[in-house]
N, C-alpha and C positions, 0 to 999 in steps of 0.2 A: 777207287771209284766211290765205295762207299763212303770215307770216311771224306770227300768231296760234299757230295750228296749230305752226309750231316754239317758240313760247314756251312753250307749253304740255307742249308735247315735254321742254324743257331743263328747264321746270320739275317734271315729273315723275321726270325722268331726278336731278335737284339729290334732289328727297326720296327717292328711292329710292336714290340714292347713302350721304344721311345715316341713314339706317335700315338699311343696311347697315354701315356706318360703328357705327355704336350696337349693332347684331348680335354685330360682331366683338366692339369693346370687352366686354361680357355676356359673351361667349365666352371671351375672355380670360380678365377678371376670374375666372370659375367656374373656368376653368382652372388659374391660379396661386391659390386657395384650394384648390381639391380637391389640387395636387399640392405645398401649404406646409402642411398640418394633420400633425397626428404620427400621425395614425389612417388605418389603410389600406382604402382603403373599395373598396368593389366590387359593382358593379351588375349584375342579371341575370336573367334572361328567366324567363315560365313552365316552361321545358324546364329551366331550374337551370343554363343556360350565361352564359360570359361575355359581357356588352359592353362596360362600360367598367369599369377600373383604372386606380387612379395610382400614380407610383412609388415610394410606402412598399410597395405588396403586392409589387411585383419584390424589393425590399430584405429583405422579410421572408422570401418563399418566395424567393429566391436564384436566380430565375427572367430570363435576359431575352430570350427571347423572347416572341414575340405571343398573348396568350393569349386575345385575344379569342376567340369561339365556342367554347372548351373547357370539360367540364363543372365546375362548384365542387369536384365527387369528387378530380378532378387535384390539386388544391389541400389539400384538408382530408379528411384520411385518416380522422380520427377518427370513429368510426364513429354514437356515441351524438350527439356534436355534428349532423354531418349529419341525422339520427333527428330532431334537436328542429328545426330548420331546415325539414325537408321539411315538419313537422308541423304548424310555425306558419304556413309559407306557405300549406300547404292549408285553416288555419282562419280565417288575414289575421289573427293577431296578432303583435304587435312584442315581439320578449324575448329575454331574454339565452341564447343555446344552451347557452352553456356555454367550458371555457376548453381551447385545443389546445397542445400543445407543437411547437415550429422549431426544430430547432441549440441545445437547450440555455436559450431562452429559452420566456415564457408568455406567451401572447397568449388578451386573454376576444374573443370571438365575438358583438355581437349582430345581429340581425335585426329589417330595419326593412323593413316591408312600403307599395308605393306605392298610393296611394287611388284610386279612379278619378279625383277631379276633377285630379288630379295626371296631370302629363306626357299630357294626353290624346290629342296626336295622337303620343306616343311610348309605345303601348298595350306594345309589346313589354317595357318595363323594367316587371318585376314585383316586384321587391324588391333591397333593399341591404342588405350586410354590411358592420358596419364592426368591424375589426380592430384591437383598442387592445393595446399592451406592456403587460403587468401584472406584468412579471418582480419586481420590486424588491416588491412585495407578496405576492405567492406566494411568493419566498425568505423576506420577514420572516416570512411563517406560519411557512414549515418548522422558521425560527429559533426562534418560540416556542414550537411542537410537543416539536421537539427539546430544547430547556430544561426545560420543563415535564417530559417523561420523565427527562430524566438528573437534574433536579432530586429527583425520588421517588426515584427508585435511590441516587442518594447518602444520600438522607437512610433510606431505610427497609434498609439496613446498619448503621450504627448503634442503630435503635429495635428493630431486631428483635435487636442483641447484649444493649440494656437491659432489655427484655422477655424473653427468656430469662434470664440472671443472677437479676434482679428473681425469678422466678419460683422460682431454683435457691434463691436464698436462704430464701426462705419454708419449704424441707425442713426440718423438725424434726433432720433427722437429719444435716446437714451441718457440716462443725467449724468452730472460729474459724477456722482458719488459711485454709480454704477459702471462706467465708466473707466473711474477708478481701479476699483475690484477687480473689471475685464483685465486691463495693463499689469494688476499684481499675479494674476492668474495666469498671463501670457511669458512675465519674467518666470514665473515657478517652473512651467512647463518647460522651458529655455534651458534652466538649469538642470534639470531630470534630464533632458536631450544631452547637453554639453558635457554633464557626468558621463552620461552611459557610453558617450563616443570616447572619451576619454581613456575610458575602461579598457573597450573592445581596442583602442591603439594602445596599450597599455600592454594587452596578450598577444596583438598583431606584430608588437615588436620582441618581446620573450618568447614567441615562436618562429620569428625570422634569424636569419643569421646575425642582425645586430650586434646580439648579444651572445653574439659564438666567443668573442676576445673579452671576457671581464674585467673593470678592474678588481686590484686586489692589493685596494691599500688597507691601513688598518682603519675598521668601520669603531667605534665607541657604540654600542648599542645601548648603552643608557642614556648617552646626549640625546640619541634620536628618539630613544623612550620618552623623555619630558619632553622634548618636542612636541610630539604627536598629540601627550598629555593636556598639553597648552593651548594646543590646537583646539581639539576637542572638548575643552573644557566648559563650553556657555551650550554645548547639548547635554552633555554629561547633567551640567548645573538643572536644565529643567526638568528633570525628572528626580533630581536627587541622588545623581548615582558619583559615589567617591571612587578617584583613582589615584594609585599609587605605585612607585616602581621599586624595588627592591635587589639590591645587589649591583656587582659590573661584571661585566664581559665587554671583551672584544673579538672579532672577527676581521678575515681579509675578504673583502670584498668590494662591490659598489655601496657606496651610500644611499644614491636615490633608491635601488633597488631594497636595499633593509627597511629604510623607511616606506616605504611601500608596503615593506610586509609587516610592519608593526603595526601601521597605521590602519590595512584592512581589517586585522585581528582585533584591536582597540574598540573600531567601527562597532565590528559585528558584536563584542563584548557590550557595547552600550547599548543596541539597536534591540537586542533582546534580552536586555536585563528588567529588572523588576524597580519597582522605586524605593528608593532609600536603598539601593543595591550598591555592590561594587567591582571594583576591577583592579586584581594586582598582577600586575609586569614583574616576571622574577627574571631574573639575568644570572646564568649561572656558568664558570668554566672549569676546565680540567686540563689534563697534559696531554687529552685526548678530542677531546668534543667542549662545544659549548652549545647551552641551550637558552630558548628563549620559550618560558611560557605566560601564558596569559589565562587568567584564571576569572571568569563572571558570577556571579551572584543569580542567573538569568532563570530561563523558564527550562532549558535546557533544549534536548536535541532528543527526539523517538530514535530509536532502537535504526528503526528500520530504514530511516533516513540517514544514518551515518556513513556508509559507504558511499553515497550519493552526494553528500553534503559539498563537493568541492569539485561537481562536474559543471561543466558552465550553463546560466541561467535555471541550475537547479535552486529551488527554494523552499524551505519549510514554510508549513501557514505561518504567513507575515501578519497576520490579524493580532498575533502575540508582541508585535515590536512598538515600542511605547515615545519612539522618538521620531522626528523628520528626518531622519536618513532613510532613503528611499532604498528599497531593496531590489538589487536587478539580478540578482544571483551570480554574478561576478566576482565579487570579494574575494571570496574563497579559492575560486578557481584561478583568480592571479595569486595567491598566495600558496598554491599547490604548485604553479608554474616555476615560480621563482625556487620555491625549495626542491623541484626534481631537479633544474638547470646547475643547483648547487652540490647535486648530488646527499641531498639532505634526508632528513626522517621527518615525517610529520606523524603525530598521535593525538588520534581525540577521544577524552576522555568525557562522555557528559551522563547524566542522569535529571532526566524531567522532572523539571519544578522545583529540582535544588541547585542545577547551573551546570557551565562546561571549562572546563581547561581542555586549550590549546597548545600543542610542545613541538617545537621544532628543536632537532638536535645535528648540530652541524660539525661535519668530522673536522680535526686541525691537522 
């Protein structure tokens, strides 16, 4: 009978052993999911205190100590967020509060409220927050916010020069000569419009799918150099600024696209160069990369504007640019487009008042 009675024993003792066993494992498992998800999530009492976090919400709030029992308040300042929060807990509905700022980044906020048949002998956990990084989407809005206004700004200086003239002309009482003027001032303004549209379909289509399939025959990037060269050659001419191209390389890719990217680089080389300045096109290859750079003579680029230089409708004071190429801040930013879609490197190299090299380095 005893020796019954201890089987019975060992054998209780065996499945209480594997059910703890199995306890842990669960334990685990939840454990490295909740602290391997990229969402910081955090669970919390009817009182709005903590009890459990995992280590994205340390990472996020910059916090490491124990935060367990401190109120959500410590954490999430923002006053209207906590408002939606209190308000959905007290109603037991699940929704997005809304989005807070951390150090520079955007985190959305929701609220997920626990059911009774849920955690039922763990009555205390009354709802969870989980904290997702939204930065990269809340930048792209500001991006298209910001586009969108500098895009009307640019463009309604021109209509409103064409719409005034247009109007001056219509006086009965105004002379040819004046007259004149008005029509040459209505074509200029035409022209500024018909670039800048050009432009903006220009990045409309390097950030559409368009140009998901490239081609990728071989580009001669020194043909397209004197090109461009030949092009720009009777602005260049009135300020006096010499250009030259030096070296070959080829690439695979589109052609119109390379000329596009030579020809903004050129641009901007003569737009802010100095008089009797210059501009050398080096063309350079290997078994690995080829590079294109562009070297000016110009007034250069601040410090502080280089990181900025190639965001769209960004512009250094254009009061320094000595030529009629109109500056819309564009330039650059199609030519940052084309070389990330290439998977390329751009480096700017400038220094004020003695000039800038431009290097694009493209892998083979």
């Amino acid at each position: 009978e005893i020796n019954k009675i201890v089987d019975n024993i060992n054998a209780a003792a065996s499945k209480i052993s594997n059910t703890l066993s199995d306890l842990r494992y669960e334990q685990n498992k939840t454990k490295f999911i909740i602290e391997n998800v990229a969402q910081g999530i955090i669970a919390l009492s009817g009182q709005n205190r903590v009890l459990v976090s995992n280590d994205v919400i340390a990472e996020i709030f910059e916090t490491r100590a124990n935060i367990v029992g401190i109120p959500i308040d410590y954490l999430i300042k923002d006053e209207k967020v906590l408002g939606e929060i209190k308000r959905a807990v007290g109603a037991g509905e699940n929704v997005t509060a809304g989005e807070i700022s951390v150090a520079d980044k955007y985190y959305r906020v929701d609220c997920r409220i626990v059911g009774d048949e849920m955690f039922e002998e763990f009555k205390d956990i009354k709802y969870f927050l989980l904290i997702t990084d939204v930065t990269s989407e809340a930048n792209l809005a500001k991006m298209r916010s910001e586009f969108f206004f500098n895009a009307s700004h640019e463009l309604k200086s021109p209509l409103t020069a064409i719409m005034g003239f247009s109007e001056l002309m219509m006086t009965p009482e105004l002379s040819e000569e004046n007259r004149a003027q008005c029509a040459k001032d209505i074509h200029e303004s035409s022209k500024r419009m018909a670039t800048l549209i050009e432009k903006m379909i220009t990045l409309g289509k390097l950030d559409s799918a368009q140009y998901a399939e490239k081609k990728t025959e071989d580009v001669d990037l020194r043909k397209i150099s004197e090109e461009v060269i030949k092009r720009l050659k009777v602005i260049a001419d009135s300020i006096n600024v010499t250009m030259s191209c030096e070296g070959e390389a080829t690439v695979k890719g589109d052609p119109n696209q390379m000329y596009t990217l030579i020809s903004n680089l050129v641009s901007n080389a003569i737009k802010y160069n100095k008089e009797n300045g210059t501009v050398l096109v080096t063309l350079s290859q290997t078994d690995d990369t080829v590079k294109i750079s562009v070297k000016d003579s110009g007034v250069g680029i601040p410090k502080k504007d280089i990181p900025r230089i190639c965001e769209r409708f960004y512009r250094v004071d254009s009061s320094h640019s000595k030529t009629s190429l109109d500056s819309n801040g564009l330039g650059l930013a199609i030519v940052k487009q084309i070389v990330d879609d290439y998977g390329a490197e751009l480096k700017i190299d400038s220094t004020t008042g003695v000039g800038s090299t431009f290097t694009i380095i493209f892998k083979r």
